[in-house]
C-alpha positions as CSV (number, residue, x, y, z in Angstrom):
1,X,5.4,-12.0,14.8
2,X,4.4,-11.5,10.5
3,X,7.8,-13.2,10.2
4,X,6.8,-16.4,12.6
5,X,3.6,-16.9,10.7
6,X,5.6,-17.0,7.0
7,X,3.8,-13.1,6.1
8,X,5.2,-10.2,5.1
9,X,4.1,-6.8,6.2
10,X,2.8,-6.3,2.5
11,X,1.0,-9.5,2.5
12,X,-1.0,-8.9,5.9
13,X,-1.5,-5.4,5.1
14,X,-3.3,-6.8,1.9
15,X,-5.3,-9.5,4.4
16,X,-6.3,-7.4,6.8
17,X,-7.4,-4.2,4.7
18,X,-4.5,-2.0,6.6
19,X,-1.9,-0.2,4.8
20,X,1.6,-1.4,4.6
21,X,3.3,1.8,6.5
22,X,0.7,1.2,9.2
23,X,1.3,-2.5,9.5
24,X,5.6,-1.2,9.8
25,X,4.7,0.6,12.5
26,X,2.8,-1.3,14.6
27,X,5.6,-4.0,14.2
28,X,8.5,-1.5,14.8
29,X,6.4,-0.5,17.9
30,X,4.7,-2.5,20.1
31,X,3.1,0.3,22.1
32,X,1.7,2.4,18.8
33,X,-2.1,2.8,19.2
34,X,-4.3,2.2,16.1
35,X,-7.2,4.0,14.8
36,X,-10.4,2.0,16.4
37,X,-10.7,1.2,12.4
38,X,-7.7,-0.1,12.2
39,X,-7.9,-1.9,15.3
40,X,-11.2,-3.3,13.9
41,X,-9.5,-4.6,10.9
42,X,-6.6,-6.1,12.5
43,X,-8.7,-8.3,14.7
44,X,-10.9,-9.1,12.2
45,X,-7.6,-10.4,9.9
46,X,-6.1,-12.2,13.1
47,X,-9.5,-14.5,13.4
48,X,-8.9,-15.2,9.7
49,X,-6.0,-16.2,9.7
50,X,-6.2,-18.4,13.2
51,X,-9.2,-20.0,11.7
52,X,-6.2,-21.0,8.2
53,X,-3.4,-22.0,10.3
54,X,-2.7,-25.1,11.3
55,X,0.3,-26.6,13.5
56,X,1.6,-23.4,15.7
57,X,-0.5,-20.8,16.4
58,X,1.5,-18.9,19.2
59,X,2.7,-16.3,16.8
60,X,-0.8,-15.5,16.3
61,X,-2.2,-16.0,19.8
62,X,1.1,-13.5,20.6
63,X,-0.4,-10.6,18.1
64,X,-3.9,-11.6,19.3
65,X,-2.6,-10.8,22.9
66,X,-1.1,-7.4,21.7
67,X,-4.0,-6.5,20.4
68,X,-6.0,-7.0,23.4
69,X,-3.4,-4.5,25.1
70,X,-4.7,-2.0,22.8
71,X,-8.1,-2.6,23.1
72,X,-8.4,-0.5,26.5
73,X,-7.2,2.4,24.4
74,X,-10.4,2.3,22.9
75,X,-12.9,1.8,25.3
């Protein structure tokens, strides 16, 4: 999805406050559970960058829908 969106794991890790090995992992696996923190951040950076982009914003509405997923984890 980083790819889709022109970011680099290093770049969104620096956006969104989240370290790089943590940003690898939740793009090597889908189904990885972050800390509510990190879960915090990552919306928070995917409303950012939503409100930036212009032209295709499926990549984003993709990792905003994965995040959802993960949001029952934490309630």
């Amino acid at each position: 999805m980083l790819r889709d969106l022109g970011m680099s794991q290093t770049e969104f890790a620096r956006v969104s406050g989240i370290s790089q090995p943590v940003v690898s992992r939740l793009c090597r696996n889908p189904e990885h559970k972050p800390s509510l923190d990190n879960y915090l951040l990552l919306e928070r950076a995917v409303k950012a960058l939503s409100e930036r982009c212009e032209g295709d914003l499926s990549p984003l509405h993709a990792l905003d829908s994965a995040l959802d997923g993960q949001c029952a984890a934490h309630t």
